[in-house]
Every structure is written in structure tokens, then in C-alpha cells.
VORO-782821 format. One record per residue (C-alpha): residue in three letters; residue number from 1; x, y, z. Coordinates in steps of 0.2 Angstrom, whole numbers. Example, Ala and Ser with C-alpha at 12.3 -4.5 7.8 and 13.67 -1.06 7.14 Angstrom:
<torros>
  code  pos     xx     yy     zz
   ALA    1     62    -22     39
   SER    2     68     -5     36
</torros>
This chain:
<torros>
  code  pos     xx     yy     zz
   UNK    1    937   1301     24
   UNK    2    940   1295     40
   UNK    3    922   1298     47
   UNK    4    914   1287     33
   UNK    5    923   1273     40
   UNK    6    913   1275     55
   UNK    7    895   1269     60
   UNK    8    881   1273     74
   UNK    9    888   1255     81
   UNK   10    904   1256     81
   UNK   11    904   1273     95
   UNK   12    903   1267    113
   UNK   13    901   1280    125
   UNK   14    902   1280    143
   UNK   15    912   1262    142
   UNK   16    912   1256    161
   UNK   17    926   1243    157
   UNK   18    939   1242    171
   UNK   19    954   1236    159
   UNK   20    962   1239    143
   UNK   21    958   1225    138
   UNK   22    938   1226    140
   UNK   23    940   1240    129
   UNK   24    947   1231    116
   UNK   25    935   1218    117
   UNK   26    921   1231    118
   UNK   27    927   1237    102
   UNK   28    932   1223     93
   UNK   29    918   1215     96
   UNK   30    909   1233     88
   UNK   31    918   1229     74
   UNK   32    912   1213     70
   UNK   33    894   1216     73
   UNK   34    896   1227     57
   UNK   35    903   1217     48
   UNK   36    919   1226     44
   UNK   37    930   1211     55
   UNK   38    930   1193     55
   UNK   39    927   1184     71
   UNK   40    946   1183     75
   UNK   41    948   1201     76
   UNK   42    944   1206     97
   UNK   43    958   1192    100
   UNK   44    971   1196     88
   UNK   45    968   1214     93
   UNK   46    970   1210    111
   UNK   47    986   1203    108
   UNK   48    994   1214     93
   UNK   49    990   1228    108
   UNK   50   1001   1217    122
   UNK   51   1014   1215    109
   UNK   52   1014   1230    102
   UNK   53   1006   1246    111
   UNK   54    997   1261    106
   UNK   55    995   1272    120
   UNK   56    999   1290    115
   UNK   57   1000   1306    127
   UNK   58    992   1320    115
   UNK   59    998   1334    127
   UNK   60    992   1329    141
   UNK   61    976   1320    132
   UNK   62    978   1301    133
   UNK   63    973   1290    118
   UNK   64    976   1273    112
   UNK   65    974   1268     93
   UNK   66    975   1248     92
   UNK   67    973   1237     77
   UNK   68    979   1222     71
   UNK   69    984   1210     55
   UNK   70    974   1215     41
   UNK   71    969   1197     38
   UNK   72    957   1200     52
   UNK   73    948   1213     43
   UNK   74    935   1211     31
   UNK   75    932   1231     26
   UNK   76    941   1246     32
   UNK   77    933   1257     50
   UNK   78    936   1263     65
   UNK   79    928   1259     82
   UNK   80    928   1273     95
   UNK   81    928   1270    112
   UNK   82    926   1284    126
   UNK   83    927   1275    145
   UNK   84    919   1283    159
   UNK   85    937   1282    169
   UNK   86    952   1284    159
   UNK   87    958   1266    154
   UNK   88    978   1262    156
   UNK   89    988   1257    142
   UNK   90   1005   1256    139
   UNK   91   1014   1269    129
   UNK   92   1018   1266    111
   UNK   93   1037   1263    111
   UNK   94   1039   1264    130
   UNK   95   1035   1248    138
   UNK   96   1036   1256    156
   UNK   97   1026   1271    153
   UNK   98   1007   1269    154
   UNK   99    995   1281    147
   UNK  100    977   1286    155
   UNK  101    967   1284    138
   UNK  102    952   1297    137
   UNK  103    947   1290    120
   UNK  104    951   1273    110
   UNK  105    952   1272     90
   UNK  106    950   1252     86
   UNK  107    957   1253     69
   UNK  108    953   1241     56
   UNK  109    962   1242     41
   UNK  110    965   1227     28
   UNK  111    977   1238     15
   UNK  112    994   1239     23
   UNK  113    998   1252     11
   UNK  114    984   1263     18
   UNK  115    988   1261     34
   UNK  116   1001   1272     40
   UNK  117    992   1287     29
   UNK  118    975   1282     37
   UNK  119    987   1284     56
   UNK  120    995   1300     50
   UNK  121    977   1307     47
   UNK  122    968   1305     63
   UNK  123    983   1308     72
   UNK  124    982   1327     61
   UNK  125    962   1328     67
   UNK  126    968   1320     85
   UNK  127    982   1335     86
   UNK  128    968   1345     89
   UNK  129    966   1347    110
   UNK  130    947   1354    107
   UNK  131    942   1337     96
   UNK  132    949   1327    108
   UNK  133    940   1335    121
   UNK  134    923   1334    112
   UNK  135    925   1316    108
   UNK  136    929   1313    126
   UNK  137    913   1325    132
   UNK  138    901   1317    119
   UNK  139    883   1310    120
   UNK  140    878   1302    106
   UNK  141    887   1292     93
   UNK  142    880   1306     79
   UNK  143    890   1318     88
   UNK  144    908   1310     88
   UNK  145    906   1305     70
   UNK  146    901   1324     67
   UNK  147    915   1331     77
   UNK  148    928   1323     65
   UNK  149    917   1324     51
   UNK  150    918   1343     51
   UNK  151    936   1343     56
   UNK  152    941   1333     41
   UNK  153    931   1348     31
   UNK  154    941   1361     41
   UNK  155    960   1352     39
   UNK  156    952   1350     19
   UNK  157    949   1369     18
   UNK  158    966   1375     26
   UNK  159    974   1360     15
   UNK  160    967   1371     -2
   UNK  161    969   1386      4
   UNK  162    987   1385      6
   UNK  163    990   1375    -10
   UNK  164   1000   1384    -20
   UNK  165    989   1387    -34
   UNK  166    977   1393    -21
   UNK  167    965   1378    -22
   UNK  168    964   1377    -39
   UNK  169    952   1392    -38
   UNK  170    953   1404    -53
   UNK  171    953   1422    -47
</torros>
């Protein structure tokens, strides 16, 4: 679950960095206070996000989901960055579009094999405009992990209730 991955320290609200790139550091440096990155981690994430960015447009909601070489990571999480402005990046695939970023998902991932399926499923919980927009509203770091705590339970529900054996429920 991707909530688990996240801790009390790893939430910054209210970020009052100017830049992208004070967000990454802001986050990656979240990152390795818990323990989850090694001490490269801001850096190669800074640059893996000028090489390659993550800027998405949500319609209309801007986020950014940056990560870097799993060799930087000790232990899978996610940091979770929320800026008092909206921070510019530059949209994923589109290096002459820039995106207002509301909300920023440092991932840290050290399974290659995990990560797109780890992508695909905050990008399901981040499809969601109402999540996006009580990640971005906010006030403690107990609220955001709750917000996608209980719409991973919600996804998981709709998921078994439209299996087609019903859930593995007998009737």
C-alpha cells in the first residue's frame, strides 16, 4: 500500500520554496532523514528531474512525481510536498510546456520491477480531482497520509466488487 510507504516526516506542507528545485531538495532531503535514501539521493534526484521531467497536468490539477536511480535508495517511500505557491516544472515529455505543480510525490523506489506498478497506482489514487484537492488543502501530515490511506481502501473495494467472482464472497 502506497500510504505505508509514507511517514509523519516525510509530508511537508505549506513548502515556501521558490523553485523546483528547492522542492526536490526539500524532499529529498525528507527522505534521507528517514532513512529510506542514501545521502546521494537530493542530488541525483535533482538532476534525474532536469534530465527527465515529471510535471503532469491532472486536468487542470498540476503535480510533479520525481525519483531517481534505485541505487540511491535504501527502502521504498514517498515524500509529499505541498508549496504554498504552485512550483513550475516542466511537463513530462514536453520539454517546452511547464506545469504549476500543487502537490509533489518524491518517489523512492529501489525495485525497478515495482516501479512502474507503484506509478500506475498513485496515478489511479491521483486521477481522483477531490484527493488532489485535499492533499493540496491539507494541515497536518496525519491528514494527507489519511486521505490516500482511505482512497486506496475505496479503489480496493470497487477493485473486489467488480471481480468477477464478486470478491471472492460466497453468496
Amino acid at each position: 500500500m502506497i500510504w505505508e510507504r509514507i511517514g509523519p516526516g516525510q509530508v511537508l506542507l505549506g513548502m515556501e520554496s521558490e523553485t523546483s528545485e528547492e522542492i526536490l531538495c526539500a524532499l529529498g532531503a525528507a527522505l534521507v532523514a528517514s532513512g529510506a535514501c542514501r545521502e546521494s539521493y537530493p542530488e541525483a534526484l535533482s538532476r534525474r528531474e532536469e534530465e527527465s521531467p515529471t510535471g503532469l497536468d491532472m486536468d487542470g490539477f498540476g503535480i510533479a512525481l520525481p525519483h531517481t536511480d534505485p541505487s540511491h535508495v535504501i527502502s521504498p517511500a514517498l515524500a509529499i510536498g505541498v508549496p504554498l505557491r504552485p512550483a513550475r516544472f516542466t511537463a513530462m515529455g514536453m520539454d517546452d510546456e511547464q506545469v504549476e505543480a500543487r502537490v509533489v510525490c518524491a518517489l523512492a523506489l529501489n525495485d525497478p520491477a515495482a516501479h512502474l506498478d507503484f506509478v500506475e497506482a498513485l496515478l489511479e489514487i491521483f486521477r481522483d480531482r477531490g484527493v488532489l484537492e485535499s492533499l493540496a488543502g491539507a494541515s497536518s501530515a496525519e491528514e494527507v497520509i489519511a486521505v490516500i490511506r482511505d482512497r486506496e481502501a475505496a479503489g480496493l473495494e470497487t477493485a473486489r466488487a467488480s471481480a468477477p467472482d464478486g470478491g471472492g464472497k460466497e453468496s
